[in-house]
N, C-alpha and C positions, 0 to 999 in steps of 0.2 A: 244634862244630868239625868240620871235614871235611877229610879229606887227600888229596891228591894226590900219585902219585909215580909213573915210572918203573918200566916192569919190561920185561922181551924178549918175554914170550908177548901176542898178541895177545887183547884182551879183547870180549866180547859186547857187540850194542849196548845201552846206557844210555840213550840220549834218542832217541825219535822226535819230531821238531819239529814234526810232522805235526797232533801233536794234543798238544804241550805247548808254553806260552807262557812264555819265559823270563823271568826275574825278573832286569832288569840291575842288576849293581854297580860302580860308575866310581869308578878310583882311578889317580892320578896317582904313576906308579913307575917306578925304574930298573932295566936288568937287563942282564946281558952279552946278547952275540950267542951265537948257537949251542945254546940252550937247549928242551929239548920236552919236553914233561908230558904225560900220560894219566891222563885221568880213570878211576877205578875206580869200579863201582855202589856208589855210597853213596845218604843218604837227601835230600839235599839235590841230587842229580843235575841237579834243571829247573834249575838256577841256572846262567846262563852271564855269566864276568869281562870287562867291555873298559875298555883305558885304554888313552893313546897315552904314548911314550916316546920325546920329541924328534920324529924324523919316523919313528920305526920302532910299526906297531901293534901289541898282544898280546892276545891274544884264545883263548879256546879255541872251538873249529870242531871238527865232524865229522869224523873219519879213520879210516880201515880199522874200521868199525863202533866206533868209541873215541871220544873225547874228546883233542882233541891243543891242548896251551897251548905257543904257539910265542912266541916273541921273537926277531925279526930272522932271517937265514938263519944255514944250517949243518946239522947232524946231531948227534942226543944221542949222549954216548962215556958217561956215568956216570947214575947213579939219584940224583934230584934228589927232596923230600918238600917241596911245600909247604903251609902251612896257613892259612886264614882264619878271620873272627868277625864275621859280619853283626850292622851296628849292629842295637837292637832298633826303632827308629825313622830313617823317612829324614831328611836334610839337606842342607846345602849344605857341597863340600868347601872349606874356606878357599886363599885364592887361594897364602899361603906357604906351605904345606904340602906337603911330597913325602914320598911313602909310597915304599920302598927294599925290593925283591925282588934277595938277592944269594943269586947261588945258585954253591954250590962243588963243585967235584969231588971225591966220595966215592968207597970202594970199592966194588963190585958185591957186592951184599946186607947192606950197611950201608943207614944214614939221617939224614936230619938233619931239623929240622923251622923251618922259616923263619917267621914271624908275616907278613899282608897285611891290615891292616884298612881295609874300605869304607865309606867315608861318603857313600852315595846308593844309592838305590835304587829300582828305578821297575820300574812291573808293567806287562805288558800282557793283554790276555782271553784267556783260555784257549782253545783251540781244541779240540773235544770230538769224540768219535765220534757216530754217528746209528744211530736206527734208526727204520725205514722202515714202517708197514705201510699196507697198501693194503687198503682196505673194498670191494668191487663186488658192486652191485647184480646179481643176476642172478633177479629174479623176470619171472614170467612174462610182463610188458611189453618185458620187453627182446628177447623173440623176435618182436616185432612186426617190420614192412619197416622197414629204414631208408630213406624215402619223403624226400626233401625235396629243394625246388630253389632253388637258389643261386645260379645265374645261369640265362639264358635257355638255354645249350647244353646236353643232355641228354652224360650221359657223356662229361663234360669233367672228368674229375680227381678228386682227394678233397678239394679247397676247392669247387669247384663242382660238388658232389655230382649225383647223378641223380636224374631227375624216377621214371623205372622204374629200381630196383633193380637190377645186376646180380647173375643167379645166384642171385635171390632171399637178398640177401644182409640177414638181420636187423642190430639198434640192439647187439647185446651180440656178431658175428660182425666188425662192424666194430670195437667195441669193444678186443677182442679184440686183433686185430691193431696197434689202436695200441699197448696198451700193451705187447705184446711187442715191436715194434721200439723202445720208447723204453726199457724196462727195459734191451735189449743195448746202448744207446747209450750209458746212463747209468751201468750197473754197472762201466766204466770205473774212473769214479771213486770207487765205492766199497769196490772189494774189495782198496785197499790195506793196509786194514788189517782183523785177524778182528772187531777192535770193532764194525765198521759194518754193521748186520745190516737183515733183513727179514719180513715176513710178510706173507700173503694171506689175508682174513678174505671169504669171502661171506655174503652176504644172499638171503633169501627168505622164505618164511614163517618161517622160523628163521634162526639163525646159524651158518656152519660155519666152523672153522678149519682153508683149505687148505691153508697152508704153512707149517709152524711156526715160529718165528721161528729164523733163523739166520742165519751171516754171507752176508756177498756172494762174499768167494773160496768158500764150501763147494760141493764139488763135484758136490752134488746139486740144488742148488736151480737149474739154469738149466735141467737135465731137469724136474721137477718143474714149472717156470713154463710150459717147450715143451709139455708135457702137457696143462695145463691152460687154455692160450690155443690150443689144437689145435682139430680139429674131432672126432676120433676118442674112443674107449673112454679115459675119465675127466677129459674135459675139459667145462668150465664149459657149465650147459644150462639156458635161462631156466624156469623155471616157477613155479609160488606165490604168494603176496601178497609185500609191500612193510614187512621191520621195522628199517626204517634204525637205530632207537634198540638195538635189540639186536646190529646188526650192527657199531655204533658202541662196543659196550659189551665182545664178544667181543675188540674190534682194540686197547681199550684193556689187558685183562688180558694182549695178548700182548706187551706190555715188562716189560724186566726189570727188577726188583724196585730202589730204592736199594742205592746201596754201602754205607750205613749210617754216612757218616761225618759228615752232617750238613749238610754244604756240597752242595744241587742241582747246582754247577756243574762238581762233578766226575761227576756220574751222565751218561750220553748223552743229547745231544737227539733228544726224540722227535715224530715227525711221523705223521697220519694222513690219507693219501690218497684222499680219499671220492668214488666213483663211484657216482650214482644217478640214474634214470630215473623212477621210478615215484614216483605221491604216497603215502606213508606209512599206512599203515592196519592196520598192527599193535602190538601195545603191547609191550616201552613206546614210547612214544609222545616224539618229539621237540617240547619245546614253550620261548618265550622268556616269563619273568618278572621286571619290573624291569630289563630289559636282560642278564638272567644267563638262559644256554641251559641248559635241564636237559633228560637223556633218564630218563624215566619217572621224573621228582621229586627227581633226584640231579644234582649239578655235574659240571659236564666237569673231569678231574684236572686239578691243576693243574700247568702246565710243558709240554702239549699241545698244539702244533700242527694244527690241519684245514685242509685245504689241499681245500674241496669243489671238486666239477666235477659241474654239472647237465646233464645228455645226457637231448638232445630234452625238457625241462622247461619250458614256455612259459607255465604260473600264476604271476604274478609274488610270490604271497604265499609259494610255495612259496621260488622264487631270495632273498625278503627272509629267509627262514627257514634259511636255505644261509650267504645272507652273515654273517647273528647267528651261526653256526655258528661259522664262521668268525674272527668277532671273537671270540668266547669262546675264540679258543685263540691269541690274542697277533700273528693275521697277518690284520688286517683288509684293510686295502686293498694290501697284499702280496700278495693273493691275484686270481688272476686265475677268476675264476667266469661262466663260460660260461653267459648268462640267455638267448641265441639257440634258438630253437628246431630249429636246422639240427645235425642227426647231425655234418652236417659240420666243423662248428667246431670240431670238437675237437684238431685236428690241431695247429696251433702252441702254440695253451695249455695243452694236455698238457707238449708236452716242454720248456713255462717253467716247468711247475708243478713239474714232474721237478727243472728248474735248480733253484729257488729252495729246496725239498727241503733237496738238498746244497750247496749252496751253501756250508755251514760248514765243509764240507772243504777249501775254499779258493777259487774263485772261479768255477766253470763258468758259462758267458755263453753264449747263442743266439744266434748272430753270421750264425748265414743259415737262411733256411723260404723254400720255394718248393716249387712243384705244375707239373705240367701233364701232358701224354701223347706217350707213345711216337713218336716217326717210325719207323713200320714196328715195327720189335722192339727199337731202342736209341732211348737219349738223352744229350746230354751240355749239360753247366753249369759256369757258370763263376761266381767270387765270390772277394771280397777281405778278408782278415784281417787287420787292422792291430792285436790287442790283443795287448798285451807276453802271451805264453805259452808254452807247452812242452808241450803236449799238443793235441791235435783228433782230433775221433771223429764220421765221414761216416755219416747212415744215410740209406738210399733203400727205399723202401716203398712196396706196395699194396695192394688189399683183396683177396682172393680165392685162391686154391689157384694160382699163376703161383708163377714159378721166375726169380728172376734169378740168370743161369748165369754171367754175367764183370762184373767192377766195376774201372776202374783212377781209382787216384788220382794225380794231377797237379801238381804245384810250378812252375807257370812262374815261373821266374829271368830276369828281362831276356831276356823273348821264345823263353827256349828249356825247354819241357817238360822235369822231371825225374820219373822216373816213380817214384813212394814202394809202389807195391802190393805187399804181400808182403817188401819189405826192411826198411822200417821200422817194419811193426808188423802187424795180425793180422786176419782177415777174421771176423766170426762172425754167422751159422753161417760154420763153413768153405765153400767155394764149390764141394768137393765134395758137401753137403749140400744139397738142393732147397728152396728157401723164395723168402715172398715177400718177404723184407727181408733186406737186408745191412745190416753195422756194418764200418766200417773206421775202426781207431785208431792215431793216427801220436805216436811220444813225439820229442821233440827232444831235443839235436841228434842226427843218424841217424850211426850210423858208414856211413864211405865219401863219402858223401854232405854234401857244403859249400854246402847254402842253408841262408838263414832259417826260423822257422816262421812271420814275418808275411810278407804276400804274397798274389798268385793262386794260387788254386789252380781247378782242370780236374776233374771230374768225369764218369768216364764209367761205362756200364751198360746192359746188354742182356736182355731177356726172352723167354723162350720163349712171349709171344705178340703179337702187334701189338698198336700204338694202347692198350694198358694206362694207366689215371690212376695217377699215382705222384706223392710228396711226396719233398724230398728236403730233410734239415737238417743243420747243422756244429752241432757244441758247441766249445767250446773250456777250456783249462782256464787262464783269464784270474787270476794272481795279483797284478794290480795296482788298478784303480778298481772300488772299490762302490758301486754304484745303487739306491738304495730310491724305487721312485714310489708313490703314494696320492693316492687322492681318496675323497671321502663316495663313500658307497655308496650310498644312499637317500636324496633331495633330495624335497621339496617344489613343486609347479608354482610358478615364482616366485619360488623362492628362490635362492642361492649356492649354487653348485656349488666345493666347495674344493679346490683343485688343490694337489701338494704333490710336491717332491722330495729327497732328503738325498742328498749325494755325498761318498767317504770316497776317500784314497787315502794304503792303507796305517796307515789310523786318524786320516788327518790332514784337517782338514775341505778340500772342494777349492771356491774363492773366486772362479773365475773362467771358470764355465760358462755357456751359452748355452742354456738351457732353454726349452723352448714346448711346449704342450699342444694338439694339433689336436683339436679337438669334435666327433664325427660323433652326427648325429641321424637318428630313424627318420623316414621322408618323411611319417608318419600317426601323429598323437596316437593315444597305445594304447588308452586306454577309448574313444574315439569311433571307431575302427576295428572294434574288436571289436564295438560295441555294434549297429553297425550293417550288417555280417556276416551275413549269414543262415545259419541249418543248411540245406540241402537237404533237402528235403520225405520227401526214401526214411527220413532218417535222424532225424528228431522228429514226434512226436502233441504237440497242443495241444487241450486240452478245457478249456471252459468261459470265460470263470467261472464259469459256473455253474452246472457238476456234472451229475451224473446228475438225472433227473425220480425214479425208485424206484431211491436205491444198496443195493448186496447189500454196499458197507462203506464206510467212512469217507472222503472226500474226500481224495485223496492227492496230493503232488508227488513227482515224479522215482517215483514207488513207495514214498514214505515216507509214513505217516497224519501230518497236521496234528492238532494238539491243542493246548487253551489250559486249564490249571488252574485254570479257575473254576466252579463250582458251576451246573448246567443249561444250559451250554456245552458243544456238542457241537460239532464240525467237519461230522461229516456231517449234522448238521442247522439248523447254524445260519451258522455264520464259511465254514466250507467252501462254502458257496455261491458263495462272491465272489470263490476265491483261485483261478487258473488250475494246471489240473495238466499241467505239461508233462513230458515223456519223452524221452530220445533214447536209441539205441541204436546201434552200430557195431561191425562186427568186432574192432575193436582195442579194443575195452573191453571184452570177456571178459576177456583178462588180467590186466586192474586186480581180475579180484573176488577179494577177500578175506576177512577175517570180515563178517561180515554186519550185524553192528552197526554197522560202519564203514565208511560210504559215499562215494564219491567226487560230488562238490558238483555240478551243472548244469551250471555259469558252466566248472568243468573238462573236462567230456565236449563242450562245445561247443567248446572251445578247441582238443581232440584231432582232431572230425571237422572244422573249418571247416580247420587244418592238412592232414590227409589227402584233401578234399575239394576245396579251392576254391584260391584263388590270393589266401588269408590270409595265408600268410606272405610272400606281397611285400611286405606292409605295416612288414617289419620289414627291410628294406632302408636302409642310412641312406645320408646324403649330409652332405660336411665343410660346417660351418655358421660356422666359427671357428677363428682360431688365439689362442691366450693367453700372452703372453711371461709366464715365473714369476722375482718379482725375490729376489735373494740377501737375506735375512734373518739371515745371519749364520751361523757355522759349520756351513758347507756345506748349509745347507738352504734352499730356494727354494720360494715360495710363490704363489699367486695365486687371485681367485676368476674364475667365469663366474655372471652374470646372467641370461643369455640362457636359463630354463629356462622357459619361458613354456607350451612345451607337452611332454605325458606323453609317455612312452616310454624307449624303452634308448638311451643316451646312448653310447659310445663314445668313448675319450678318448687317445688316442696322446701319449704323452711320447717329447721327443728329447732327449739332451744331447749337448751339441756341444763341444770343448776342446782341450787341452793341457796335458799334463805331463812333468814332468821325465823320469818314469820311464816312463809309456806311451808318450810322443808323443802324436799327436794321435788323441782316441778320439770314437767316434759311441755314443751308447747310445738305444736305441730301448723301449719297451715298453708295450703294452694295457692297460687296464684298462675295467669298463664301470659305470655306472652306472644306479641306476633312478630316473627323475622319475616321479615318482607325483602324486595329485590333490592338490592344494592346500587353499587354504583356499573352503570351503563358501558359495557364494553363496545365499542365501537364496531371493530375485526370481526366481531360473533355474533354483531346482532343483525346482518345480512340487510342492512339499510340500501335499497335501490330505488331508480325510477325506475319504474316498470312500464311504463309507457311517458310518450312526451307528448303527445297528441292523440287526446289532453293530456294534462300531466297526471300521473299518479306514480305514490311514495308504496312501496310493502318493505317491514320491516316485521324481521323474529327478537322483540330485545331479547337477550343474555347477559347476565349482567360480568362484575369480573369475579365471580366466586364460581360462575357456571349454571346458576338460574338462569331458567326462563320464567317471563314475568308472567308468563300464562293467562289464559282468557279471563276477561271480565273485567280488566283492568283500562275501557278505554279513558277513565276519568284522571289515571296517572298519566297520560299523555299529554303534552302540551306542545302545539307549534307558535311561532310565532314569524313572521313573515314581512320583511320588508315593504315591499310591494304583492297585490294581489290578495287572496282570499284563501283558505282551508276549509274544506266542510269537516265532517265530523268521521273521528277513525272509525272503520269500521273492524270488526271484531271475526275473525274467520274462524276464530273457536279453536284451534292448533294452535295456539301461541303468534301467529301471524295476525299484522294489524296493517291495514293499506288505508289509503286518504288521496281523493283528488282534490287537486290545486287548481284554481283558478289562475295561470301565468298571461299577461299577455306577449302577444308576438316579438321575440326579442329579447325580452328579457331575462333576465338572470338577476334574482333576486336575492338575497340574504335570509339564510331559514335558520332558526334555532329548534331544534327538538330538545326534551326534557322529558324524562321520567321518574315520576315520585320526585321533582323538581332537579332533581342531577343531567349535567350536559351529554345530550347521545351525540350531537354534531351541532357546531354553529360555522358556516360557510355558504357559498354558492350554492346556487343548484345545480348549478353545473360541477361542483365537485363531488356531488353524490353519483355512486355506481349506475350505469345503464345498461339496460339491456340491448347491446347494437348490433351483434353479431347474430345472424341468420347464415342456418341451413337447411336447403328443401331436399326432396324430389317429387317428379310427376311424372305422368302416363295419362296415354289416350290414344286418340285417332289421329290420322296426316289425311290432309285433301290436298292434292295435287290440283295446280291452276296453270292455267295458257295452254300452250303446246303438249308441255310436263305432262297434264294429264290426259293429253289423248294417247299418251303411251303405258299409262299407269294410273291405278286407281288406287285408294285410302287403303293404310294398313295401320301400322301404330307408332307408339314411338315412346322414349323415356329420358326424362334429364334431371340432372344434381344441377344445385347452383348453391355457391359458397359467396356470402357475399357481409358487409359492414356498414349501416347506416353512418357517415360521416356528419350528418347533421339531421335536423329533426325531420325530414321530407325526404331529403338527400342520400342515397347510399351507393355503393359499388360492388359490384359482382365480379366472379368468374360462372361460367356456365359451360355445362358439356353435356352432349344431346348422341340417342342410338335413332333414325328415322329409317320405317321401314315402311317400303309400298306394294303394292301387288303389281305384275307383271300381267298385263292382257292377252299377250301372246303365251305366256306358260299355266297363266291362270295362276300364277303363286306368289307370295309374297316372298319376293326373291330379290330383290333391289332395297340394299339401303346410303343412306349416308351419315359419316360421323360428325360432328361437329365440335368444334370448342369456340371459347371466346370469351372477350368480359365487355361490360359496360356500364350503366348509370340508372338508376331505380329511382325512382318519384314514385311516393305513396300519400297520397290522400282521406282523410277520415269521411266517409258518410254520412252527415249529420242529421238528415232527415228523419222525422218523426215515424215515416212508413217503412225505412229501414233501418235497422241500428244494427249498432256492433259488425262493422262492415268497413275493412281499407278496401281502397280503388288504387291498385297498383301499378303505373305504367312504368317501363323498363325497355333501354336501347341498346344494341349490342353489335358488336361489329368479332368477324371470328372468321376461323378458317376450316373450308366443310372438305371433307373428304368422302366423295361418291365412290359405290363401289365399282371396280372397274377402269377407275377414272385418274388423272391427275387432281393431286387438293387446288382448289380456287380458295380466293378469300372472298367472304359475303358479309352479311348483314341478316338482322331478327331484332324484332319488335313488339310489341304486347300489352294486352291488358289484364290484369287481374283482380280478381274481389278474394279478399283474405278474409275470413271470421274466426277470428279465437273461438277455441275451445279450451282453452286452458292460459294461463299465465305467461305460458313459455308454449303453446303448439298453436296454428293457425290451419283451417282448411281452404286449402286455395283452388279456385276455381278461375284457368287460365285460358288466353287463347292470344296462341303469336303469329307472324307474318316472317316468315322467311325467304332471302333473298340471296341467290349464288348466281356469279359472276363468269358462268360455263361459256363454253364457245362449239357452235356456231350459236346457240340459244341459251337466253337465263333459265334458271331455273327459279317456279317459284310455288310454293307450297305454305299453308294452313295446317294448324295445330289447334286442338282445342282439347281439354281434360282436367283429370284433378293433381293435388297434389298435398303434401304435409310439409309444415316449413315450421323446424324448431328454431327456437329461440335465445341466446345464451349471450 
């Protein structure tokens, strides 16, 4: 039971509707005219009465911070007590039914107590406080140049960022600055109430907590934020490694604790805004299992929002690792996740991500982004707001130590300027404070001042230095239509791309919008772009395959030692022969070093310098490929697929909804989201799967998938063997789209191998039914030494032979061979005497495995043929030999030979020495 009654002192407020959802109860009642109640703080307060009474409403509304239950006009004379009794379940009120509120005039500090019972009652969601905290990366990558070009004009803005830096301006200096002009744009909206707080967690080798968590009005935290997005003594300074999991881990223990009452949905929503650059290489370690994100082995809490943003992040396994982030915290494809490699991108998706944040506070919408530069020292803009609202908050912004010194805001009314600066609402910084960003916040309606808040509005602004790139955004504070867009995050070459949108207004589903998704695609399939890419030459060594002649240590890639866990397998003496060690190095990947056990991958540092280096990231340029009308599926949600994913890359996906309603009018909603088409499924035919050696064994494969990707470098973590018997070390990565792997086999065997990529089948069979390289063709030259008799008639000249031959088993092959042998004549003094030879026979080749020599077959080969001297009838003979082969390539070997030959002449044999080099390809 809860009572209501009259009194003269004015009572504190009881309901903020801000962030309580009232619980209606409809009852059909009579009541005189002239009648007004105040509600006093009782426990049932969120509960607000309406029913209609002929044509007169009654209702209790907000008044002089109270509760006032009005019936019809007039003025209370007396103190009126009424009382109700909420059914304990809802119903429907029968149609003859009238519930009767008669209320009498009593004496002043008397009471009477009247009955009203409801029969209905209907909830609606609660609307909760938030709190905020922001994770940023500031390890030592973040001080690198913010380097990137965006469009062709150099120092064209902060959408079309610059090719040279201004002012040598670093990734965490630009950082920086956005998010302090979007924090003063967005605190706005949160510092109505003390519930709605925040904090600042950084990262680096460690985690620190900059800003303890506290409200949005507290009147330290916007000093504390200027501080530390500053450039001066105790502002944010990149150095260290990269421990996202721990700085993930810090931002979570900075909310506060449950109310303890059981029900989540009265504790505050909590959100965590993830800004990082660098790849990850401190523990704990962010990893996905089963589709659940754990950091260092433990669940993300639950009720968690992550709202990541990847700055200058361009490994797409990293951005898949952001977006699972992402999903594990209830705002998958809500989330707008920057996978572009351009610094610059951050600008409008920052301040949506800002929106969506808060958005539970009630409806903040981005209703205008726009960039460009200064004529001379000002600029001015112009844009139109048509969302039913009562607030807008203007920020204009740029990168560097500038000063904008005057900012006026503008309401054009049917063609005539009203100037809002300063009457209707507040400049911050103030504009006698120097910065490079202003926030200007205008609340409706203005006193004095009779326009709308929909309309034009004029935007002007001046700097103290010319031609400055500057951004400029509106927020608004939109309480009428809700827009949720979504699409898969990560698609398949080939498959559906799923398009999706929900539209609410006012909690009611909205039935009759015009929704389309424009497709933008990158102009260059991304593993075939990359793959094909070169480093420049200053900035990678390539050795081998095959190694040092005397290594002082183990056969290494990137600087790591290769090693394979099987018994008399050595790398540096045996597998490591074959496997290329490539290096790169670059300025900007000092910052990335970390622990040292934890290394950043090949396929990454090339993706770093081919961006810093070459004119790679044009390739991530897109162009619109499609529009996709999404059809209504029923309350309020709208769906569609795209097919068209034929080729890899970052997909970008623009939703519009277009409409009318009762209570907006007619509204546009516009918003980004991007997608990653990754390789498909695995073609077998195309992805040039071979053994490329059997002793030992090693695997080189180019996947392609069946759309015609290559899966391109960086990807050895889509790979997966799996192996009957035996061992696999780890693929290595040759940076062309080629990926090789030695196998530990033992003698004999023929095991069962399954390969996988991105978990799809490339082969499951033998190893024996994978392709081999068995077929060898040489030639060689040198010198002949003539021996016995032979040479007291002739002395050494030269000689030259082909030999075509097929390894039949893994030691075992067969030749044809045919030889020019030429000697020197003693009596003419000339090299006048030769003989021809052909033949085939039987090749034994043995691997080297010793430490002090690698990468070295021992080739012996037996041959029986038929020589023809010149001068002479042909005899049939014999030739036998050893040889040392050392790759130099995949498919080329340098062979260094020496054979013994044997002719069958009459009255005397003949018998002569061969020794020289030779090339023996592969295939």
């Amino acid at each position: 039971m809860t009572t209501y009654h009259h009194r003269s002192e004015k009572f504190a407020p009881i309901l903020l509707l801000l962030f309580f959802a009232p619980a209606l109860l409809l009852s059909q009642i009579t009541a005189p005219e002239g009648s007004e109640f105040r509600a006093a703080p009782e426990t049932t307060q969120s509960k607000l009465f309406q029913s209609t009474a002929g044509d007169r409403f009654w209702s209790i509304t907000p008044n002089d911070g109270a509760m006032t239950l009005s019936v019809g006009p007039g003025t209370p004379a007396t103190e009126v007590v009424v009382s109700y009794s909420p059914l304990a379940s809802s119903g429907s009120c029968p149609a003859s039914t009238a519930y009767t509120l008669a209320a009498s005039p009593i004496g002043p500090g008397n009471s009477a107590t009247l009955p009203i019972t409801a029969c209905k009652q209907v909830s609606e969601s609660v609307i909760r406080p938030i709190e905020v905290i922001m994770v940023v990366d500031v390890s030592g990558s973040m001080g690198d140049p913010a380097v990137c070009q965006c469009d062709a004009v150099p120092h064209s803005g902060s959408e079309q960022c610059q090719n040279n830096p201004q002012s040598g301006t670093t990734k965490l200096m630009y950082l920086k600055e956005k998010l302090l002009a979007t924090f003063n744009t967005l605190k706005t909206f949160m510092q109505a109430d003390a519930a709605n707080k925040m904090a600042l967690v950084t990262f680096n080798s460690s985690a620190t907590v900059a800003i303890n968590l506290k409200a949005f009005n507290n009147a330290t935290l916007t000093t504390e934020m200027n501080t530390l997005m500053g450039n001066g003594s105790g502002s944010l300074q990149p150095q260290g490694a990269t421990a996202m999991g721990a700085g993930l881990q810090t931002g979570f223990s900075q909310f506060s604790p449950p109310d303890g009452d059981g029900n989540p949905n009265n504790d505050p929503i909590k959100v965590v805004l993830l800004f990082t650059n660098g790849i990850q290489n401190v523990s704990p370690m962010v990893s996905v299992s089963g589709g659940n994100v754990l950091i260092g082995g433990s669940a993300i809490p639950p009720g968690v929002k992550i709202i990541p943003y990847a700055i200058f992040t361009p490994e797409s396994t990293y951005a898949s690792l952001l977006k699972a982030i992402a999903e594990s915290g209830g705002v998958a494809t809500n989330t707008e996740l920057s996978t572009s490699p351009y610094i610059c991108a951050i600008n409008r998706p920052l301040r949506q991500n800002w929106v969506n944040a808060v958005e539970s506070l009630g409806s903040p919408k981005l209703v205008h982004f726009s960039n460009g530069n200064l004529s001379g020292n000002s600029a001015q803009e112009t844009f139109t707001v048509t969302e039913n609202m009562d607030r807008i908050s203007i920020a204009v912004s740029s990168v560097g130590s500038h000063n904008y010194s005057q900012m006026k805001v503008e309401r054009i009314d049917n063609g005539t300027p009203v100037d809002l600066s300063g009457v209707a609402g507040q400049f911050i910084p103030p504009l006698n404070v120097p910065s490079q960003h202003r926030v200007y916040t205008v609340t409706f309606p203005v006193n004095g001042i009779s326009v709308t808040a929909q309309g034009e509005y004029r935007v002007s602004f001046t700097a103290n230095q010319p031609n400055l790139g500057y951004d400029l955004s509106a927020i608004v504070d939109d309480r009428g239509l809700k827009q949720y867009f979504f699409n898969s995050p990560v698609v398949a070459a080939g498959e559906e791309l799923f398009l999706g949108t929900r539209l609410r207004q006012n909690g009611t589903p909205v039935e009759n919008s015009s929704v389309t998704a424009t497709i933008y695609r990158s102009k260059k399939r991304l593993g075939n772009s990359f793959a094909q890419t070169k480093v420049p030459g200053a900035f990678i060594d390539v050795k081998g395959p095959w190694g040092r002649l005397f290594p002082a240590k183990p056969i290494q890639h990137d600087g790591v030692a290769l090693s394979v866990s099987v018994a008399n397998y050595k790398f540096g003496g045996r597998d490591g022969a074959y496997i290329k060690q490539i290096s790169i190095n670059h300025p900007t990947l000092a910052s990335f070093k970390g622990d040292e056990n934890i290394r950043m991958a090949i396929g990454e540092k090339k993706h770093i310098v081919l961006l810093n280096e070459t004119n790679y990231r044009d390739f991530f340029a897109v162009d619109p490929i499609a529009v996709v009308p999404l059809n209504h599926d029923g309350d309020g949600v709208y769906r569609a697929t795209y097919k068209g994913t034929g080729e890899t890359g970052l997909y970008h996906v623009r939703f519009e909804a277009k409409g009318s309603t009762a209570l907006t009018g007619p509204y546009y909603r516009v918003e980004d989201k991007t997608a990653l088409v990754r390789f498909g499924t695995p073609d077998k035919k195309k992805s040039c799967l071979i053994v490329l050696y059997e002793s030992p064994y090693i695997l080189m494969m180019k996947p392609v998938d069946t759309e015609g990707n290559l899966l391109g470098p960086n990807e050895t973590n889509a790979i997966s063997i799996v192996m009957s018997e035996g061992s696999a070390a780890n693929w290595v990565d040759y940076l062309d789209g080629r990926y090789v792997v030695p196998l530990s086999v033992a003698d004999n065997a023929d095991p069962n191998i399954q390969i996988r990529i991105h978990g799809r089948l490339l082969y499951d069979g033998p190893l024996s039914g994978i392709q081999q390289k068995r077929g060898f063709f040489s030639v060689h030259g040198g010198l002949t030494f003539p021996q016995g008799n032979f040479g007291n008639s002739f002395e050494g000249g030269y000689y030259a032979e082909a030999k075509l031959g097929y390894r039949v088993y893994r030691e075992f092959g067969l030749q044809i061979k045919g030889g020019y042998y030429a000697f020197k004549n003693t009596l003419t003094n000339k090299t006048d005497y030769s003989i021809f030879g052909i033949g085939g026979g039987v090749t034994y080749r043995k691997w080297l495995g010793f430490n002090f020599l690698t990468g070295v077959y021992l080739q012996a080969e037996s041959n029986i043929g038929y020589y023809k001297p010149e001068n002479g009838d042909g005899v049939f003979g014999a030739n036998g030999g050893l040889s040392l082969m050392k790759p130099v390539s995949h498919f080329v070997n340098i062979v260094l030979s020496s054979d013994y030959h044997y002719l069958s002449t009459d009255p005397e044999n003949v018998h002569f020495l061969t020794a020289g080099l030779g090339v023996q390809f592969r295939f």
